[in-house]
C-alpha positions in Angstrom: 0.0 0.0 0.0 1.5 3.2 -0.6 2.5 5.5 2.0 0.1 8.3 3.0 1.6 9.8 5.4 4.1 10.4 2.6 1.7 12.2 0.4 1.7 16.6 0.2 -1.9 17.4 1.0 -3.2 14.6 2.8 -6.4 15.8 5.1 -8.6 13.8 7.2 -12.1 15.0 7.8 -12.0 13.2 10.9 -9.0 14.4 12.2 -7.9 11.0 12.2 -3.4 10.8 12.4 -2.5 9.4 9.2 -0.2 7.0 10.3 -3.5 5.6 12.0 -4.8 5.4 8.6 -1.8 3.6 6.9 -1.4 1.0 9.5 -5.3 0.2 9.4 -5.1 0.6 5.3 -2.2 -2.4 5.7 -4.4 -4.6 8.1 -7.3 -4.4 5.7 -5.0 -5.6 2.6 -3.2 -8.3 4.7 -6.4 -9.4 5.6 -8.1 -10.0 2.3 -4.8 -11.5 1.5 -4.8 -13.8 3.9 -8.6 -14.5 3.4 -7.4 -15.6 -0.2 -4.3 -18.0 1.2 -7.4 -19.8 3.4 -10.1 -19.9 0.4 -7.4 -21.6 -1.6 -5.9 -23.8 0.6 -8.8 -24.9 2.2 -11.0 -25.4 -0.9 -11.0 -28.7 -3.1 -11.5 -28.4 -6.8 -8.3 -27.8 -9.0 -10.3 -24.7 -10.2 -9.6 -22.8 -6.7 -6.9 -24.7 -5.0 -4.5 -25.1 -7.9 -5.9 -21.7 -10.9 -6.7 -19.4 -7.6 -10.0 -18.5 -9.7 -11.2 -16.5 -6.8 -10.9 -13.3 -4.8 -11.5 -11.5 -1.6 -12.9 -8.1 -0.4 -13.3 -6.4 2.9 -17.1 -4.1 2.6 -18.2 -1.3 5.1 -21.2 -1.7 6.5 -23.2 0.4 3.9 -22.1 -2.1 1.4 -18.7 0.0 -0.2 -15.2 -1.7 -1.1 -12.7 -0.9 1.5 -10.6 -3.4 0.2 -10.3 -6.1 -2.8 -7.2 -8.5 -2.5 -5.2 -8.3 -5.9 -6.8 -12.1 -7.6 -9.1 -11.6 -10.1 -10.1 -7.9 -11.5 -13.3 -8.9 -13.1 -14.6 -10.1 -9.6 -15.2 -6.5 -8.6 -18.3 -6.4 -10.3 -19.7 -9.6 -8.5 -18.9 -7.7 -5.3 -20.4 -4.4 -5.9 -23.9 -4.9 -5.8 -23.9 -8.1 -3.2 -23.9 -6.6 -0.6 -26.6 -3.6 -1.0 -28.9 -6.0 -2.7 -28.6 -7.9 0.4 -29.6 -4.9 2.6 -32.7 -4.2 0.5 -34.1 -7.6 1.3 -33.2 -7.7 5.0 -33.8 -5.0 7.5 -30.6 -4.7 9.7 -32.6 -6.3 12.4 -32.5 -9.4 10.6 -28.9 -9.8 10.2 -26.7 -11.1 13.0 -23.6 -11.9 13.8 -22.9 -15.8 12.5 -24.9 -15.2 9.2 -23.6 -16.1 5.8 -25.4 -15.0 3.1 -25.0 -16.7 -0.5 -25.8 -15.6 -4.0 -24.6 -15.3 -7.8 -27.2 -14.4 -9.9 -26.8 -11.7 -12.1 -29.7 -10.0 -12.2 -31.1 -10.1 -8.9 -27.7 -11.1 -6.8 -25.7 -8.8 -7.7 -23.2 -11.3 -9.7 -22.0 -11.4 -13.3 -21.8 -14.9 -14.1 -23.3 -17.7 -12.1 -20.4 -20.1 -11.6 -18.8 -17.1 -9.5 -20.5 -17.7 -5.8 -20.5 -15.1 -3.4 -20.3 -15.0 0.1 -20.4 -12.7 2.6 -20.6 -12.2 6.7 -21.1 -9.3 8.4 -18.9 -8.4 11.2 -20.2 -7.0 14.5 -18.4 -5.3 17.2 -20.2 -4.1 20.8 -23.6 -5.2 18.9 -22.8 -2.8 16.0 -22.4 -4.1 12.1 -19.0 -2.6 11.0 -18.1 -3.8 7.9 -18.7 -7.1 5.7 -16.1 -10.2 4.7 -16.7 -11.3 1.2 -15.5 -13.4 -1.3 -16.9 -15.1 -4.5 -15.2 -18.3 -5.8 -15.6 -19.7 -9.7 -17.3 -22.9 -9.0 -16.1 -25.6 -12.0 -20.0 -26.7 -12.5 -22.5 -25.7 -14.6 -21.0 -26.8 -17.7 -22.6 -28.7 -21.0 -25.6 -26.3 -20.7 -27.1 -24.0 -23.4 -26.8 -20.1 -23.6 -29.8 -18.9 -25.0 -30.5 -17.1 -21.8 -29.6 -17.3 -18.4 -32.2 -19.5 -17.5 -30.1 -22.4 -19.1 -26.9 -21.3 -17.2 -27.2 -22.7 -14.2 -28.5 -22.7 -10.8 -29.8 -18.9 -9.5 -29.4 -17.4 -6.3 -30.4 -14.3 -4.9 -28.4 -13.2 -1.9 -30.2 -15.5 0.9 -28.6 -17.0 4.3 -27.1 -20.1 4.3 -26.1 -19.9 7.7 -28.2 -18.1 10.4 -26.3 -17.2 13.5 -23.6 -19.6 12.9 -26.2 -22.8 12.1 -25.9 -24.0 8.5 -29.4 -23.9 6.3 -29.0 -27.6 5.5 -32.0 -27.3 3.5 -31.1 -24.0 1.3 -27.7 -26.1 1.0 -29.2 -29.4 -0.4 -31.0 -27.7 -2.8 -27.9 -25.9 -4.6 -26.2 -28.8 -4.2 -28.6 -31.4 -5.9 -28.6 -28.6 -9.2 -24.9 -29.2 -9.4 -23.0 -31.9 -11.7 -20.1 -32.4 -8.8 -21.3 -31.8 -5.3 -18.4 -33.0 -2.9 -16.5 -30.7 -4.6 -19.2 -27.6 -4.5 -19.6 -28.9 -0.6 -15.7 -28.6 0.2 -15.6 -25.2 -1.8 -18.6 -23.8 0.1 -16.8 -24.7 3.2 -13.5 -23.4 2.0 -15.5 -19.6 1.2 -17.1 -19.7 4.7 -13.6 -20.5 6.4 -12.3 -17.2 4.3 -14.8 -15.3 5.6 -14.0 -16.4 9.3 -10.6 -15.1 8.8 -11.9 -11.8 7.8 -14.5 -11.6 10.6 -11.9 -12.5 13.6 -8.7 -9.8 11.7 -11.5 -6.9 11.4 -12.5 -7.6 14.8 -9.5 -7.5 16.3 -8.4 -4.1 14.7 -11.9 -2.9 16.5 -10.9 -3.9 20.0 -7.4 -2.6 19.6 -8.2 1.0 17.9 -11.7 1.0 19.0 -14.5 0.3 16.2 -15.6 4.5 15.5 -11.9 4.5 14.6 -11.5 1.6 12.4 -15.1 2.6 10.6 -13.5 6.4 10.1 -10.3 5.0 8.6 -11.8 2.9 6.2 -14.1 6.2 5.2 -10.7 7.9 5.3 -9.3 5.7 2.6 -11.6 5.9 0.2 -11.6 9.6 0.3 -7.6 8.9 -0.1 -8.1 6.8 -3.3 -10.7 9.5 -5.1 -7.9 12.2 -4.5 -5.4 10.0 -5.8 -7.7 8.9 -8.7 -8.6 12.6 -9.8 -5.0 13.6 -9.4 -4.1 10.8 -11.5 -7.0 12.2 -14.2 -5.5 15.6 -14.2 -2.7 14.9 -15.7 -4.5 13.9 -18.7 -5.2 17.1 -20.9 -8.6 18.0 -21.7 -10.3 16.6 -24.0 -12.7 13.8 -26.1 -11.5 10.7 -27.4 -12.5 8.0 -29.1 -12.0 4.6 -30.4 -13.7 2.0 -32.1 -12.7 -1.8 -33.2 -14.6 -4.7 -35.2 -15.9 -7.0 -31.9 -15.6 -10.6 -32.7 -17.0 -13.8 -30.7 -16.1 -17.2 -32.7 -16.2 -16.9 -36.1 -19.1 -14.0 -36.2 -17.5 -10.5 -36.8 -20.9 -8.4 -35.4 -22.0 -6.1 -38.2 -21.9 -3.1 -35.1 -18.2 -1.9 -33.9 -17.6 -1.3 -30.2 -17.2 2.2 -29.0 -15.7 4.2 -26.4 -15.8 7.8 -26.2 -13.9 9.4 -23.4 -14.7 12.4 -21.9 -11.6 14.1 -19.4 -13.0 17.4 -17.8 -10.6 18.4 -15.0 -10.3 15.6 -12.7 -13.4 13.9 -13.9 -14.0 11.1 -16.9 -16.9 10.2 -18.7 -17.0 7.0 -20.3 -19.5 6.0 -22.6 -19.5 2.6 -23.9 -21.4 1.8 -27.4 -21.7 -2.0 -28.7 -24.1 -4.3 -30.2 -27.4 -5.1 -29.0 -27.5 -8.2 -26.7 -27.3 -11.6 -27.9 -28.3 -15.3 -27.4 -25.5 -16.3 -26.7 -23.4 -16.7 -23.6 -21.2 -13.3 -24.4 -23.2 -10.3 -23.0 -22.0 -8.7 -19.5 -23.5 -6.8 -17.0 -23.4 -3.0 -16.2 -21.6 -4.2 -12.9 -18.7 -5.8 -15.4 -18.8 -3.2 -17.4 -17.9 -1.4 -14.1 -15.4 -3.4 -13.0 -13.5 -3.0 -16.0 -13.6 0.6 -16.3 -12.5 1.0 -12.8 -9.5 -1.9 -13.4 -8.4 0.2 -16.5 -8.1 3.5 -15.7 -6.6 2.6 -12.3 -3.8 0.8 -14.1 -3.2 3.7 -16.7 -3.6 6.4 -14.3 -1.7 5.4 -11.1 -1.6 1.3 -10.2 -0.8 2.5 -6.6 -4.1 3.7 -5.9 -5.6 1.8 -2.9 -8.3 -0.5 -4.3 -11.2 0.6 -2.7 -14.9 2.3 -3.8 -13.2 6.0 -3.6 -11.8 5.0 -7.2 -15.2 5.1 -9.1 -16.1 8.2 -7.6 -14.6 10.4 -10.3 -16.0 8.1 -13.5 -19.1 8.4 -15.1 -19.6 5.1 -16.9 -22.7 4.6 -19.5 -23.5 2.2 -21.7 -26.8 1.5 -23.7 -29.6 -0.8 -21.8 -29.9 -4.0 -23.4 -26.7 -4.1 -25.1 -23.8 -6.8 -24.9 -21.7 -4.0 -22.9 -24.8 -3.5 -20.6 -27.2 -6.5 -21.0 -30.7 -6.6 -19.2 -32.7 -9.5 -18.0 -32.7 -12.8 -19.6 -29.4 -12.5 -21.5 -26.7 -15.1 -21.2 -23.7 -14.1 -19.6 -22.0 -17.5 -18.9 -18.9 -16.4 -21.4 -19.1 -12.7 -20.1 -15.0 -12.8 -19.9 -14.9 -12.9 -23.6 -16.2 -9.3 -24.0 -15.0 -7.9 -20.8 -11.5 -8.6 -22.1 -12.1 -6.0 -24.6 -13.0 -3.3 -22.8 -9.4 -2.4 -21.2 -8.1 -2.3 -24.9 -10.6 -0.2 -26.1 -10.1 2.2 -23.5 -6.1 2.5 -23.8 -6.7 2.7 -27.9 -9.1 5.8 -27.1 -6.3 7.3 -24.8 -2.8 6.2 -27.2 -1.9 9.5 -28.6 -3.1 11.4 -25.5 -0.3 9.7 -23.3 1.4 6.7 -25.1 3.4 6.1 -22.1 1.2 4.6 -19.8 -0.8 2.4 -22.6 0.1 -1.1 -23.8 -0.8 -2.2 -27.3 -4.2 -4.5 -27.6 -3.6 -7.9 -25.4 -5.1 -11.4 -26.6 -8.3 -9.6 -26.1 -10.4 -13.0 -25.1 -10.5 -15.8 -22.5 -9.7 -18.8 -24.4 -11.5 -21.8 -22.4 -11.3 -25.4 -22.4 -14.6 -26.9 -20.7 -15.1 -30.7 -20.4 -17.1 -32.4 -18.7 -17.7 -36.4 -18.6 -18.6 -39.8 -16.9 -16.4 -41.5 -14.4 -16.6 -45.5 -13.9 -18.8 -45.1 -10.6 -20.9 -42.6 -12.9 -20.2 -39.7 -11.2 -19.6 -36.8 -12.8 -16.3 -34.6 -13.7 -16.2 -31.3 -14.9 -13.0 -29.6 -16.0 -12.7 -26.1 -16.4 -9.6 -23.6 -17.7 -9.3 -20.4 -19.0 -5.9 -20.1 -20.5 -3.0 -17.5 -21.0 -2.7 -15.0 -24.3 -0.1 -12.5 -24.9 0.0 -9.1 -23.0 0.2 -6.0 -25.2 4.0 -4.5 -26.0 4.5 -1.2 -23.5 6.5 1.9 -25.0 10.0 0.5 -23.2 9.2 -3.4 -23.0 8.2 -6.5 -25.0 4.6 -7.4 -23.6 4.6 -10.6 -21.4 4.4 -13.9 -23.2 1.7 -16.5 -22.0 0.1 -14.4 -19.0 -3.4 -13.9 -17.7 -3.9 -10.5 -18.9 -6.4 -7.5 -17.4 -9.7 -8.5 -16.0 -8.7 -12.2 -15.5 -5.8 -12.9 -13.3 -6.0 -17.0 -12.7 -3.0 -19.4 -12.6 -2.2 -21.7 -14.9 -3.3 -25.4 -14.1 -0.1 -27.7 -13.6 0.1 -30.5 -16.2 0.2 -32.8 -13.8 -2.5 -31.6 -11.5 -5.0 -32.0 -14.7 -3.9 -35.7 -15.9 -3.9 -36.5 -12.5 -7.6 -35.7 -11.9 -9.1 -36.1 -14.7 -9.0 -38.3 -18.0 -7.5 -36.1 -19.9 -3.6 -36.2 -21.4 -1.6 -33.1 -22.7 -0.2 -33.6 -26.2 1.7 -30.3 -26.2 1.7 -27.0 -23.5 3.9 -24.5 -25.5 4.2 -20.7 -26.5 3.4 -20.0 -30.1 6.5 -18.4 -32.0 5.7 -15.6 -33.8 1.9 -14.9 -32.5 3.1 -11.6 -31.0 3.1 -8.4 -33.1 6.4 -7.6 -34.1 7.8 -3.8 -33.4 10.0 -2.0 -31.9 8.8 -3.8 -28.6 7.0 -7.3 -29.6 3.9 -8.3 -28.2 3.3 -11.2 -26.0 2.9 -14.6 -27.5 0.1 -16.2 -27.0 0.0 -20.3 -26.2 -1.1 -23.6 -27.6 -2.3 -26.5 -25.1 -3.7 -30.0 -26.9 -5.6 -32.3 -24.8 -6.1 -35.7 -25.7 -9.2 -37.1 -24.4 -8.9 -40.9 -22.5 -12.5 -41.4 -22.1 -15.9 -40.2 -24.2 -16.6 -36.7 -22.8 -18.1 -33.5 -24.2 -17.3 -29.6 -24.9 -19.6 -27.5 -23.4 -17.5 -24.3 -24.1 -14.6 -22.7 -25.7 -15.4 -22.2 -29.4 -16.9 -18.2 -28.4 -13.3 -16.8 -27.2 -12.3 -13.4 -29.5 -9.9 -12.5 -31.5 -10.5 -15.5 -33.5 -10.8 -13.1 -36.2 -10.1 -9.6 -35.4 -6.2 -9.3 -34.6 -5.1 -7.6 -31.3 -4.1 -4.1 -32.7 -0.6 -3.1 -32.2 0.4 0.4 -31.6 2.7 3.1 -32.9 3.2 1.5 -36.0 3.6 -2.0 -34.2 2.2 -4.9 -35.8 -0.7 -6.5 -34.9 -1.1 -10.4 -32.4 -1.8 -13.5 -33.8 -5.1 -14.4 -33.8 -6.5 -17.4 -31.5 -8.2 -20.9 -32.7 -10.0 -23.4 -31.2 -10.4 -26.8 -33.3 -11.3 -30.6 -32.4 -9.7 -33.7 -34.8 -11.8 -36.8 -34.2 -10.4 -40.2 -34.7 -12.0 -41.4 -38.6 -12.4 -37.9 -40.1 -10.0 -36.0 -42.0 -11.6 -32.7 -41.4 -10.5 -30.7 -38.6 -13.7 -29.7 -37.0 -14.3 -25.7 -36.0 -16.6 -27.0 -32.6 -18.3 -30.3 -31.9 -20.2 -31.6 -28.4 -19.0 -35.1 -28.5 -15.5 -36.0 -28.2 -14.7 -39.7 -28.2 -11.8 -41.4 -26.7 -9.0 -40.7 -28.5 -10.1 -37.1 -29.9 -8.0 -34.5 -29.4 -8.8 -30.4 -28.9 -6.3 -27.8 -29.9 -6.7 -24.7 -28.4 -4.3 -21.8 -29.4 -4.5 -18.2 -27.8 -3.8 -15.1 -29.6 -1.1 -13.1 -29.6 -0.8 -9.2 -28.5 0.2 -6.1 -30.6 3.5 -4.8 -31.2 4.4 -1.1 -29.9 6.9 1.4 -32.2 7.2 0.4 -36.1 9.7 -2.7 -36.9 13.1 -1.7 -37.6 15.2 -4.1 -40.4 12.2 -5.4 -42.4 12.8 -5.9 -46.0 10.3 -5.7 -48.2 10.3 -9.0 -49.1 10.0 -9.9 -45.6 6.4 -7.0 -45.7 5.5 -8.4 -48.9 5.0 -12.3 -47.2 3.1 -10.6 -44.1 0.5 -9.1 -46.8 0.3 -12.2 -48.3 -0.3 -14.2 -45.1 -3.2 -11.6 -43.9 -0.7 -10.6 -40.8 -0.3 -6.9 -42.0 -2.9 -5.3 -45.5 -1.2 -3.5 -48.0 -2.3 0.2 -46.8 -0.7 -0.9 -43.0 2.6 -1.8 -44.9 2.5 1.6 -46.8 1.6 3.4 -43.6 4.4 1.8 -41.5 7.2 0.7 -44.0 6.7 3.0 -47.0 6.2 -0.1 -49.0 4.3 -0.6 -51.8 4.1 -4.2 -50.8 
């Protein structure tokens, strides 16, 4: 956390010391960090314990961030209504101290997608609420479903108490457990969440009986303020202005016919962002307004100042709008299993809006998708497995580095799943696991490469997901005159055909699924290309003819 007592200007409306506010600042983030150590090693599916698909928040009472642990970006926006959707349905009489409550939908739970399952605890000092202990954790079920809408997504849950003063609702429990396709392991992750939460409860606590709870409740108001000053400082230093940026949006092989949009709007230490797109689809790609958030609020921390504390104070300055019933702001009954494919985009589009304003603090366009392998299939005993892995892309070239090859890049921030860990569990073998030479944009600094994985399948299972990534199409942009990724592909060879399939349900023993991620965009134009060497990238489809003109002075 950075220093505030460090920082000209610092004022607390409370008259609170601001070494006070540092030292209860660090306790809050080594809390939600050590929430996340016990969520993971105490849950029990590979998709937690071994990917870290999960994150951890500390709330004040009112229902506003004081503090998100550094997992997974996109997780913000299952966090930010929880909690105040939870206090419209019970009065604070009715909550207590020993209460879980439990939820994911998206619509009326505050959620994005329903595999990510919040839970939350409030925490009570001297009979007063204080603050909340949260966390949602991507639950590896739900899988060989349609996405039509979100009624075929899975199991939803409006915020409701699974425990009630400490006693588990074993009837609210058996009923989400019998809609899931592996319950043990939804059992042992439930239990894993509500031990995170315990760790929470007992830290905030304890801060409360050693600085007294008025102080503790001030300091977190404190450092919200603290992060709004530091985010509008950080917005100043852009110059006034609007800016815009547009891009082809592509999910599988359907290029919509309707770009996405962003037009930014800097006014002092303000920003309006206003996000244009398609209208919502049946299909599993739509996000929420609360993604949409999320995103917005992981971007233009990053661009602006990565230091700033991550807490509510950051959204204070941004004014984010997007269409109603749109796939950047989808309503009620959109799909929004594969939200991650379009929320990827919207960090790029932002930093393409904002590249000539201050090129420094951009990177050229990432893989721009979650590439996902879902399986899920029958074991001997006929229970059921379900594997579940988004994987690595290339991270865009910055103005002084090569971009990062094979990372997890902006609003997803999981782990990749050991080799081992995967063949071990599940029958499954992997044919190859390597970076893909050449799939980031060449420049002055390259872009990231992105990476192939190719699973061989040892039993009959199915593919319930993974053919709607982006960027299958639409290269990641490079910038500056960089060149632009390679773009991603998904594709399943069955034993007895000679056609390489583009998706298919059923995948027999034997089959095998190739899934490639894209590359990322070069930054600053190539130096040493001949023209021979421009003339082949033409030809290929990597660079057209008025881009090699452009950056090369070719006529290629």
């Amino acid at each position: 956390m950075a220093n505030i007592s460090s920082f000209e200007g610092f004022e607390s409306a409370t008259g609170l010391n601001p070494i006070t506010v540092e030292v209860i600042g660090s306790a809050f983030e080594s809390t939600v960090d050590e929430m996340g150590e016990a969520l993971v090693r105490a849950s029990y599916s590979t998709n937690i314990k071994e990917r870290r698909d999960c994150s951890t928040a500390i709330f004040d009472a009112q229902g506003a961030v004081l503090c998100q642990a550094e997992h997974i970006p996109i997780h913000l926006g299952s966090f930010l209504d929880f909690v105040p959707l939870l206090l419209q349905r019970y009065k604070l009489e009715d909550i207590h101290p020993g209460d879980a409550f439990i939820g994911n939908d998206a619509y009326e739970g505050g959620g994005t997608h329903l595999p990510d399952i919040n839970l939350a605890e409030p925490i009570f000092h001297g009979g007063k609420l204080v603050a909340w202990a949260i966390n949602t954790a991507h639950h590896s079920d739900f899988a060989d479903r349609g996405h039509a809408h979100i009624y075929q997504e899975g199991l939803r849950i409006p915020p409701i108490k699974l425990y009630r003063e400490g006693v588990l609702q074993k009837d609210v429990q058996d009923l989400i457990l019998i809609n899931c396709q592996v319950p043990p392991e939804r059992l042992s992750d439930l239990r894993a969440q509500r031990a995170s939460n315990r760790v929470g409860v007992m830290r905030v606590q304890a801060l409360c009986e050693k600085y007294g709870a008025d102080v503790v409740v001030q300091a977190g108001q404190e450092l919200q303020d603290y992060a709004e000053r530091k985010m509008r400082a950080g917005i100043r230093k852009i110059p006034d202005g609007v800016y815009k940026a547009s891009e082809k949006f592509d999910a599988g092989s359907k290029v919509f016919d309707k770009d996405i949009s962003v037009t930014i709007t800097v006014r002092g230490d303000e920003m309006d962002l206003h996000f244009d797109s398609p209208p919502q689809v049946r299909a599993s790609i739509n996000m929420t307004y609360t993604a949409l958030l999320a995103c917005v609020f992981y971007a233009i921390k990053s661009i602006v100042d990565p230091n700033i504390p991550p807490n509510a104070g950051i959204g204070r300055p941004l004014h984010v709008t997007a269409e109603e019933g749109t796939i950047f702001n989808c309503v009620h009954p959109a799909a929004v299993q594969g939200r991650t494919t379009t929320t990827q985009r919207v960090p790029d589009l932002i930093m393409l809006a904002l590249a000539d304003v201050i090129p420094q603090q951009i990177t050229a366009a990432s893989c721009g998708s979650m590439a996902g392998a879902s399986f899920v299939g029958q074991r001997p005993d006929r229970t059921l497995w379900v594997y579940v892995e988004s994987i690595a892309g290339g991270n865009g070239a910055r103005y002084n580095k090569d971009g990062l090859d094979g990372v997890h890049v902006h609003t997803t921030n999981t782990s990749n799943l050991p080799v081992e860990a995967l063949e071990g569990e599940y029958p499954l073998t992997i044919l190859k696991y390597e970076l893909i030479d050449g799939s980031g944009g060449e420049g002055t600094h390259r872009g990231g490469m992105g990476v192939r994985r190719v699973y061989r399948a040892e039993a009959p299972c199915r593919i319930s997901s993974g053919g709607d990534g982006s960027r299958r199409v639409t290269q990641p942009w490079g910038i500056h005159g960089g060149l632009p990724g390679a773009c991603g592909r998904f594709r399943i060879t069955v034993p007895g055909h000679d056609d390489e399939l583009d998706r298919s349900d059923e995948i027999p023993t034997g089959g095998v699924v190739e899934v490639m991620t894209p590359g990322a965009g070069g930054y600053g134009p190539p130096s040493g290309r001949s023209a021979a060497e421009v003339a082949l990238d033409v030809r290929d489809g990597v660079i057209t003819a008025e881009r090699a003109r452009e950056v090369y002075g070719y006529s290629a």
